[in-house]
Structures are given as structure tokens and as C-alpha cells.
N, C-alpha and C positions, 0 to 999 in steps of 0.2 A: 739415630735421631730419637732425640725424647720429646711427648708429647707436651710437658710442661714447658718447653723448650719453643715450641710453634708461636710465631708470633704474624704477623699480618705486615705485607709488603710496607719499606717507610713511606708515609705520604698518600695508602691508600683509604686511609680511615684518617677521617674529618670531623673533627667535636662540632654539635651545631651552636647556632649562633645562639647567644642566651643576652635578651634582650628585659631590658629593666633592670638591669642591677647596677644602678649608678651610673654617675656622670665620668668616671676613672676608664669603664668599661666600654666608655665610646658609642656606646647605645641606651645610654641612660637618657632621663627625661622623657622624653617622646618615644621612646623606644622603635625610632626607623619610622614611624608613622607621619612624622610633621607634626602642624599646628592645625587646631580645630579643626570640624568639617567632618563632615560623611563617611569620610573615609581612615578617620583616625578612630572613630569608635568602633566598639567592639559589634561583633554580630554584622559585620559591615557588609551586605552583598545583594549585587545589582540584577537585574534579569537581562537579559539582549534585548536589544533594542531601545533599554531606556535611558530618556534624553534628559535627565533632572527634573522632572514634573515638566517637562515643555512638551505636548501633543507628539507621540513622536510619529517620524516622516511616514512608516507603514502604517499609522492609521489617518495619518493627513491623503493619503494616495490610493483611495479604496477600490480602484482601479485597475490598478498593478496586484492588488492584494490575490487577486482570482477567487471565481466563483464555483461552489459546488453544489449542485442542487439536490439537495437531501429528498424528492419528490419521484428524482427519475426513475425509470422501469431500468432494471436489467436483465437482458437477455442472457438467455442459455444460445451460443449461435452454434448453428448446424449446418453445415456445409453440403449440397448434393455427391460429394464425390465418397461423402463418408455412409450413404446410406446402401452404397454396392454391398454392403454382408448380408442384406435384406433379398429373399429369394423374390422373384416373378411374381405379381399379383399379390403379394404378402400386406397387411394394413401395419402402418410404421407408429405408433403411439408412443407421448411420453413414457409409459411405462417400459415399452418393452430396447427406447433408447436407452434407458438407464439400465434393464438388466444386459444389455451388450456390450455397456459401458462407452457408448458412444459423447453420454453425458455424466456429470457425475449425480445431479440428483436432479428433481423437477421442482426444485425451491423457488425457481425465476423460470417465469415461461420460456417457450420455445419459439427459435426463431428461424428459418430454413433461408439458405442465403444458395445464390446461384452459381458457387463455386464448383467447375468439375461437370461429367457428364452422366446422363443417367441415359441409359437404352433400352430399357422395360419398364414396363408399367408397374407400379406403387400405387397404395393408397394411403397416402400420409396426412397424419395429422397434426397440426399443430397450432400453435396461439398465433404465428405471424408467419407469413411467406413475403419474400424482396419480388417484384412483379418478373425480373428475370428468371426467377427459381420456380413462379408458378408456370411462367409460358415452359420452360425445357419440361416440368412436370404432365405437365397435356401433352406436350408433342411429342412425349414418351408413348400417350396413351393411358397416365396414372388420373389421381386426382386428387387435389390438393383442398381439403377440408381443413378449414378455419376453427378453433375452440375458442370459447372463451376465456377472459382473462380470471375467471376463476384463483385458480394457483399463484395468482402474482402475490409478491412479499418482495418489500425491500431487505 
């Protein structure tokens, strides 16, 4: 087999369509585009959603659209069943969640939620406790100390 020889399967290579070159070539004139209008000029292209200059329906329906409020607090949430690596009487701080890697940083305050059992006493700290997570934290015999929101950032 010689390489000069190599040619490409018949019918697998397709010359593209070459538009504008006269009326003979079947895409002369208009070249595939039609007559006048938006869409026969060059540069021609639409965004989603738009309706020809008519209001279009997503901002007629700002309802449906959904909201997000750029205002809200986000928590760091903390579970009680994750504070077991914590010894008997130990005080549990933002700082020393993040070096146990229980959170990843203290950017967004902390939040301790009622999941899970705790059977020693703690002394935790944090910006928010769920009213569940404080009663299991007493009836541990811990005590559940409130910060301020200081640290908060969206």
C-alpha cells in the first residue's frame, strides 16, 4: 500500500454548502436566509427567552421567577452526634471545630442542631443552638453558651 495512494471512504467527505455565489448555484440571492427581517442580517442572534421586543412571559410572572435573598445568615450546622470526638467536660469552640475539621472554617457562624446523642457533659459554644439540642445538652449535664454574631459574613 502507498501512502499517496490513501484516499478517504466515497461519500465520507462532504464539500460544505457555499452560499452566495449566484442564482445557477441554488443558493444565490438570499443565500438560504429568505427576505428581509432579523434574521436574514448578519450578526443575527437572540438570547432565550426573547419574545421580539414583547415583555417576555419570565418577567410578566415574577412569581414563578423565585426569590433569593441576598440578606440571609448562613449557617455552619453542627450536629450533636458529631461532637462525640470531644473528651468529658472538654469546652467545644469555633476554633477548635475547625481544627478537628468537624467544620471547614468559621466564615458563617455556628449552628448546633439536635441530631444524635450526647451522654457527657460539654461545654459548647456557639452563635446558635435548635431548643432540642439545648435541652439534650443540660440533660447531659453540659452547657450550652451562646456567642455573638460577631463572625457573621455572607
Amino acid at each position: 500500500m502507498r501512502q499517496d495512494k490513501l484516499a478517504p471512504a466515497p461519500g465520507s467527505k462532504k464539500s460544505r454548502k457555499r452560499v452566495g455565489r449566484g442564482d445557477g448555484s441554488g443558493h444565490g440571492t438570499y443565500s438560504g436566509r429568505g427576505c428581509k427581517g432579523q434574521k436574514s442580517r448578519s450578526g443575527y442572534n437572540i438570547s432565550r427567552g426573547f419574545e421580539g421586543g414583547q415583555l417576555p412571559l419570565i418577567q410578566r410572572l415574577p412569581r414563578k421567577r423565585g426569590f433569593v435573598n441576598i440578606f440571609k445568615t448562613k449557617y455552619n450546622l453542627v450536629n450533636i452526634s458529631e461532637l462525640s470526638i470531644f473528651e468529658s467536660g472538654s469546652e467545644v469552640t469555633p476554633e477548635k471545630l475547625v481544627e478537628t475539621g468537624v467544620i471547614k472554617s468559621i466564615r458563617h457562624p455556628i449552628k448546633i442542631l439536635a441530631n444524635g446523642d450526647i451522654t457527657y457533659p460539654l461545654v459548647i459554644k456557639a452563635n446558635k443552638f435548635s431548643a432540642a439540642a439545648k435541652a439534650k445538652i443540660e440533660a447531659a449535664g453540659g452547657r450550652a453558651e451562646e456567642l455573638g454574631h460577631a463572625a457573621e459574613a455572607n
